[in-house]
C-alpha positions in Angstrom: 0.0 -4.2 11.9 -0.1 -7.6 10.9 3.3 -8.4 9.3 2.2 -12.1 7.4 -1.2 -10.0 6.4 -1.1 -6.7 5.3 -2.4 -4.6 2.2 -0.2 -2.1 0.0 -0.7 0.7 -2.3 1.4 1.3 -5.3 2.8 4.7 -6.4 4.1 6.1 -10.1 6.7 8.1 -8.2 8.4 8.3 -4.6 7.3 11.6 -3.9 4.1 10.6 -4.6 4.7 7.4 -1.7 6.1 9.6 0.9 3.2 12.2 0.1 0.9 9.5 0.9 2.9 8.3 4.1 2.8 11.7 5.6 -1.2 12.1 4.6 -1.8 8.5 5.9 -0.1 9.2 9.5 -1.6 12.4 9.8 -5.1 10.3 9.3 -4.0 8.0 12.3 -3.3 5.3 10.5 -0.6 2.9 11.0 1.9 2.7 8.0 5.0 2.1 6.6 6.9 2.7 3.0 8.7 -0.7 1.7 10.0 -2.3 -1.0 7.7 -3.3 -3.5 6.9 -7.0 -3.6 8.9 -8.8 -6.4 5.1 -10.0 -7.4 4.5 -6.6 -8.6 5.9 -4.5 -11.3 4.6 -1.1 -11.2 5.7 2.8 -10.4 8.6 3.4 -8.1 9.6 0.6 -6.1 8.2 1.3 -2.9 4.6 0.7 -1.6 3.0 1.6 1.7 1.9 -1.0 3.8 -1.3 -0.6 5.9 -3.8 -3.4 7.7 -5.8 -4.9 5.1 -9.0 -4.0 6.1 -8.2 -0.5 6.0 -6.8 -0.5 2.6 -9.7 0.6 0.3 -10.6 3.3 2.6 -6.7 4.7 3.2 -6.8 4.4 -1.5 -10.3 6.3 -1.0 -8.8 8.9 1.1 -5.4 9.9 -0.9 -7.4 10.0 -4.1 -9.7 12.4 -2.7 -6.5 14.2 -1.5 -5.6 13.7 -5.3 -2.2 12.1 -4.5 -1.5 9.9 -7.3 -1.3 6.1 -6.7 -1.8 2.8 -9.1 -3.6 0.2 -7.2 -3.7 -1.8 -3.7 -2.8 -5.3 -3.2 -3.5 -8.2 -0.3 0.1 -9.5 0.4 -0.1 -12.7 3.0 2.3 -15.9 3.5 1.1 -19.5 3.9 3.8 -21.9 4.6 6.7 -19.5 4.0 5.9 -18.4 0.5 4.4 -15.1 -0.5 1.2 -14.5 -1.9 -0.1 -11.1 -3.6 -3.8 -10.4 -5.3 -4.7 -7.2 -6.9 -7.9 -5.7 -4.8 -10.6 -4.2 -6.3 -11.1 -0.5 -5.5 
């Protein structure tokens, strides 16, 4: 996983994050829960990072498995600073 461009779900709780981790892993995706970005306030503080293309299908997936999330962001750096932008999905 790209570690300057990656994508992250938010969750209202951290059951609900480490629900999703284990759902995601079983899937065969590569994952990880940490902190949230200081760029976003929402839920419980930790997010799970995934590759950004895959992030609208891995959101697709746990809310078909009805595990409850808020949203998916595109996190990236340019020249040391951090960037995050809502996605769409």
């Amino acid at each position: 996983m790209n570690r300057k461009h990656y994508g992250v779900i938010t969750f209202p709780t951290s059951q609900a994050a480490a629900a999703a981790e284990a759902q995601v892993k079983a899937a065969g995706y590569e994952c990880r829960l940490i902190p949230m970005p200081e760029q976003i306030s929402a839920g419980c503080g930790l997010v799970l990072q995934v590759s950004v293309e895959q992030t609208l299908d891995i959101q697709k997936q746990l809310r078909d498995r009805q595990i409850s999330l808020e949203g998916s962001y595109e996190v990236w750096f340019e020249n040391r600073k951090k960037f995050v932008q809502k996605m769409e999905g």
